[in-house]
C-alpha positions as CSV (number, residue, x, y, z in Angstrom):
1,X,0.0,0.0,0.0
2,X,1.2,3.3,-1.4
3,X,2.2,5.4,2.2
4,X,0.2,9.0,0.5
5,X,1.3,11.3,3.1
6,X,5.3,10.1,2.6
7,X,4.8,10.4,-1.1
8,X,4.0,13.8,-0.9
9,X,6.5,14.9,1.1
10,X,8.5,13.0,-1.3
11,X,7.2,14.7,-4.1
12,X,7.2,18.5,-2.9
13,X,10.6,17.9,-1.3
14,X,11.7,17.3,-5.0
15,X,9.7,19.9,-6.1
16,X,11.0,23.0,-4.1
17,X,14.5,21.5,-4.5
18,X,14.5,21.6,-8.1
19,X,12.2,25.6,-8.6
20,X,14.1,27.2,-6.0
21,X,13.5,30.7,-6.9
22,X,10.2,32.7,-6.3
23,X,10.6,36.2,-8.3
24,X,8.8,39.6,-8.5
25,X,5.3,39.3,-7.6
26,X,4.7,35.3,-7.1
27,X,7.0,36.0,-4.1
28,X,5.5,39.6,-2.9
29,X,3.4,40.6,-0.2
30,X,1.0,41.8,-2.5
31,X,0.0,38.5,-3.9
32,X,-0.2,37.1,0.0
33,X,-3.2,39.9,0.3
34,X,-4.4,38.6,-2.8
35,X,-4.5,35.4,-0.9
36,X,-5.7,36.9,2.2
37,X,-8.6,38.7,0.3
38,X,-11.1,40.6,2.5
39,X,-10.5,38.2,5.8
40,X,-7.5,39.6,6.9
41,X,-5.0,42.6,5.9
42,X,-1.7,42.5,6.1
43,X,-1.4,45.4,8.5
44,X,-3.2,43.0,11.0
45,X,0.2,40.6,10.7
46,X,2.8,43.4,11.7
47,X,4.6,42.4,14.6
48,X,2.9,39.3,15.1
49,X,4.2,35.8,15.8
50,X,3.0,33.2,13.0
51,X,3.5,29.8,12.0
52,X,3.8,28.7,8.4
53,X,2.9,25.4,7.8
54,X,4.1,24.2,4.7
55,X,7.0,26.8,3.9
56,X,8.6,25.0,0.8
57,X,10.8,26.7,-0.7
58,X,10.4,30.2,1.8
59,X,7.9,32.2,-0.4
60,X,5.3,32.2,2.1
61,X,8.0,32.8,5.1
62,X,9.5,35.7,2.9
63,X,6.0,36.9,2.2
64,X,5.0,37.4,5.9
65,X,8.6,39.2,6.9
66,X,7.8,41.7,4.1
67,X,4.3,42.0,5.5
68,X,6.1,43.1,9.1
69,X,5.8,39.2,11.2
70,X,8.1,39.9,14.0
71,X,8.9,36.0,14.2
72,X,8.0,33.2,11.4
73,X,8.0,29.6,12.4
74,X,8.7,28.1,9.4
75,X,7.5,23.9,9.4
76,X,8.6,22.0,6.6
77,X,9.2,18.1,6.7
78,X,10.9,17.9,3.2
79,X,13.7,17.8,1.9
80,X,13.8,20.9,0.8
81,X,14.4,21.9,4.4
82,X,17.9,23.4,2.7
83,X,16.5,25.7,-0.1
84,X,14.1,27.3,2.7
85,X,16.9,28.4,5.1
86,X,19.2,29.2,2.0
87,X,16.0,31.9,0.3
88,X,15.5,33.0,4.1
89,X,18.9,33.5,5.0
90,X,19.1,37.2,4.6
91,X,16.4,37.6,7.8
92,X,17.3,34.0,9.5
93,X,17.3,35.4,13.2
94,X,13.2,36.2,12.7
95,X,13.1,32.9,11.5
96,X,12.3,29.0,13.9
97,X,13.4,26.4,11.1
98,X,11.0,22.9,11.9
99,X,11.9,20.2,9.9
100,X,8.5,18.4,11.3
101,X,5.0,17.8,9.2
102,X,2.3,20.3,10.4
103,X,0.7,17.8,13.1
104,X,3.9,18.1,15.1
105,X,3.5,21.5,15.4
106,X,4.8,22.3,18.8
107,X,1.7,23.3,21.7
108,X,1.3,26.3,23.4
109,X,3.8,28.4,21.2
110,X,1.5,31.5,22.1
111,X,1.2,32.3,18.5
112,X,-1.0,35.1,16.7
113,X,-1.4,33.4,13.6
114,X,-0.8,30.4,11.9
115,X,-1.0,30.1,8.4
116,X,-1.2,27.4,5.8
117,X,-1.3,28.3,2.0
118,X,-1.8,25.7,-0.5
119,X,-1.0,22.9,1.8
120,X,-3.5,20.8,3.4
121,X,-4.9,20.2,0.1
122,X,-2.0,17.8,0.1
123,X,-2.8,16.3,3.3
124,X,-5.0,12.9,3.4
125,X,-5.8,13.3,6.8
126,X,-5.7,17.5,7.6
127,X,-7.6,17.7,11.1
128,X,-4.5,16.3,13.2
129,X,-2.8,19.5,11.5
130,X,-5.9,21.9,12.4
131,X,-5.7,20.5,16.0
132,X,-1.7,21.1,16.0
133,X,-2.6,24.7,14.7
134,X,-5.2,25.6,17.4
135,X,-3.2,24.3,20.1
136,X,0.3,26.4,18.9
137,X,-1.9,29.6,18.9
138,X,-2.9,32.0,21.9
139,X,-6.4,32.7,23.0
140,X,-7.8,34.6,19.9
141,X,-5.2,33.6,17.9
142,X,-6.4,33.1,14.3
143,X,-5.6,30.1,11.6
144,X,-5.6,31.1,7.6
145,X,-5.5,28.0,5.2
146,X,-5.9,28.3,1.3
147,X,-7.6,25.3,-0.4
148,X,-8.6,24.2,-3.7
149,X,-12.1,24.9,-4.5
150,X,-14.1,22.4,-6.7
151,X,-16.7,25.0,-7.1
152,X,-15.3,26.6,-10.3
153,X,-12.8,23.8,-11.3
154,X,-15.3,22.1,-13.2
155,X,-14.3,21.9,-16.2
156,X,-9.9,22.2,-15.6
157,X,-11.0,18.6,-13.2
158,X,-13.0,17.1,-16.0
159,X,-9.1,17.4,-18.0
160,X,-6.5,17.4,-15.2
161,X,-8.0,13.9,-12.9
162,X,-7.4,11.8,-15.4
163,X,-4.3,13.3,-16.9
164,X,-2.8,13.5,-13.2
165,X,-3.4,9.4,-13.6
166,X,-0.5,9.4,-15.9
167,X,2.1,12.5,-14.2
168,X,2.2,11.3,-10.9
169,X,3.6,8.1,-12.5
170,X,6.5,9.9,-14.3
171,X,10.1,10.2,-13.3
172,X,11.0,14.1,-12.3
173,X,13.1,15.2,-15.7
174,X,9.9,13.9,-17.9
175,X,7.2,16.1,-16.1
176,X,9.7,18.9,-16.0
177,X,9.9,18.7,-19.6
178,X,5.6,18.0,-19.9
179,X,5.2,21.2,-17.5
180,X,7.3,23.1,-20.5
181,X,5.2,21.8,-23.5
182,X,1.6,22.1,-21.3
183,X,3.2,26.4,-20.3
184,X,3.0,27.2,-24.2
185,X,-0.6,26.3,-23.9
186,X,-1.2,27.9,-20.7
187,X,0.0,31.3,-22.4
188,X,-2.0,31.1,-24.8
189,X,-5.2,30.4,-22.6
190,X,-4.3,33.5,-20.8
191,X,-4.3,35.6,-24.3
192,X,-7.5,34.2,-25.0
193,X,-8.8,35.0,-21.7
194,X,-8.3,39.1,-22.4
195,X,-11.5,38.9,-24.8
196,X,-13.4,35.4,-23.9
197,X,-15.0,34.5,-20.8
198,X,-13.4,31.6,-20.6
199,X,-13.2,29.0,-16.9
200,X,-10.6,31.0,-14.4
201,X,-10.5,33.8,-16.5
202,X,-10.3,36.3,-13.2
203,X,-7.4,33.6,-11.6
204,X,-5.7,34.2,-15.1
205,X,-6.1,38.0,-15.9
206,X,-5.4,38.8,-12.0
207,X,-2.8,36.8,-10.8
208,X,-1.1,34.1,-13.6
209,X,-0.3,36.9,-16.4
210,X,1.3,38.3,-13.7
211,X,4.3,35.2,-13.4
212,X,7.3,35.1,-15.2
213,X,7.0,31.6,-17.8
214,X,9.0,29.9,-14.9
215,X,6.8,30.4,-12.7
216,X,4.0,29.0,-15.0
217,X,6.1,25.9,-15.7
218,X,6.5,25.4,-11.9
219,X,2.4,26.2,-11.5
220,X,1.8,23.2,-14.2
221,X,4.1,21.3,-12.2
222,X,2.5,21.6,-9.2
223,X,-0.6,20.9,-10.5
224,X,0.4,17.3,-11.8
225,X,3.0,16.2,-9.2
226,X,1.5,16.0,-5.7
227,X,0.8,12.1,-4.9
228,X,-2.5,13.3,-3.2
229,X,-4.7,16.6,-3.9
230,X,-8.0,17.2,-2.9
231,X,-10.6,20.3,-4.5
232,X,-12.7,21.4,-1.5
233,X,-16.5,22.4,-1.8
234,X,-17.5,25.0,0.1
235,X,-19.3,23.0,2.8
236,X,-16.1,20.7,3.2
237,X,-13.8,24.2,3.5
238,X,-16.3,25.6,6.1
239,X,-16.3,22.8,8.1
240,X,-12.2,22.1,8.5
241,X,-11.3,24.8,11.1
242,X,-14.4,23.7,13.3
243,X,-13.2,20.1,13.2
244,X,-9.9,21.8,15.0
245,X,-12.0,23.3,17.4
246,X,-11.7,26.9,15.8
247,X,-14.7,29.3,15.8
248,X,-15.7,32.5,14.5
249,X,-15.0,30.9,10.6
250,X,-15.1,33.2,7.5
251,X,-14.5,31.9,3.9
252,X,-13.7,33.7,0.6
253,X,-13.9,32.4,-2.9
254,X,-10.9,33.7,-4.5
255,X,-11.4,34.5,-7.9
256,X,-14.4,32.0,-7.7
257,X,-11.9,29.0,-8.1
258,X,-10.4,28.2,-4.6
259,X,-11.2,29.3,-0.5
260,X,-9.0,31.1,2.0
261,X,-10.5,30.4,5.3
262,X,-9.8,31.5,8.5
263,X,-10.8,30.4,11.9
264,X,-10.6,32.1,15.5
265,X,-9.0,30.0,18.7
266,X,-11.9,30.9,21.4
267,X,-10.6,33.3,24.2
């Protein structure tokens, strides 16, 4: 039996070791309030404490020292444990390297926030990791995840479930050179985008013109690597942070394709 949580630790550990870099504004601040939408500004994060579960390669960690976090906790359990400290090393002493998955999250860290971007979509089991984020927080401590949405996915899951049957089969150096062939098309979808209203047209014309073409090689990557990935529906986003014992939950469809939600520890 395929172990799916060691796979995909596997896989993004290969991942963030082999697209290291996170330029201009896929690495900025303002595409973290982008992510953040209306729930929570990025003023609200300056000199606060906050977890990151999930860092990868730093771009989250980097995101939230721009923002003003006096003190990131950054968790990663890959291997790519190296390139995070290496694109963090400029501000390391505002930075806790844990080389642990997100249910090992220390308790009673007294945090503000913890936050979780694109992550527990890649998690088969992500309540243990909800409960490990409640307990690290302070009374009134808030948790922000960003999920997958199915609503508005429609039609990209009706094309990228079965073709995903095939790329999380292939060696690294093979989807590398698929992700390449697959960005040609993705440009293009984005040109067409400007005068059709086509699926994810606000997701393209907001935030993916906006990437360098390495970027959108390493977003096409991402999409097809990941052992495990799950597209949440709005009832199964709202009900996560409760099953962690969070309260207070507000929810945002981003650009009507996936969720930020965030969740309050009660006081």
């Amino acid at each position: 039996m395929p172990d799916l949580k060691e796979d995909t630790i596997r896989d993004f550990g290969e991942q963030w070791s082999a697209f290291r870099d996170n330029p201009g504004y896929y690495g900025s601040a303002v595409l973290l309030a982008d992510l953040l939408g209306p729930l929570v500004s990025l003023d609200e994060l300056k000199g606060k404490k906050i977890a990151d579960i999930g860092s990868g390669s730093g771009r989250i960690v980097n995101m939230l020292l721009d923002a003003g976090a006096s003190r990131v906790v950054a968790v990663e359990p890959s291997a790519a444990m190296q390139v995070l400290k290496d694109n963090t090393a400029a501000r390391k002493d505002r930075v806790d390297y844990l080389q642990i998955p997100g249910d090992r999250l220390p308790p009673d860290l007294g945090l503000d926030y913890v936050i979780s971007m694109g992550v527990l979509h890649h998690i088969p089991a992500p309540i243990p990791v909800v409960r490990a984020a409640f307990e690290a927080l302070r009374p009134g401590g808030r948790c922000i995840v960003w999920l997958y949405g199915y609503e508005g996915n429609e039609t990209y899951l009706s094309l990228v479930v079965p073709l995903r049957k095939l790329t999380v089969l292939l060696p690294h150096r093979l989807l590398v050179a698929l992700s390449y062939v697959l960005e040609w098309g993705l440009t293009a979808y984005i040109g067409l985008c400007r005068i059709l209203p086509l699926p994810m047209r606000s997701y393209m014309r907001s935030v993916l013109v906006k990437f360098p073409r390495s970027v959108r090689r390493l977003t096409i990557y991402d999409q097809l690597n990941p052992a495990y990935a799950k597209y949440y529906t709005r009832e199964e986003a709202e009900a996560l942070l409760p099953a962690g014992g969070f309260e207070d939950v507000k929810i945002y469809h981003r650009h009507g394709y996936s969720w930020t939600v965030c969740g309050t520890r009660p006081t």
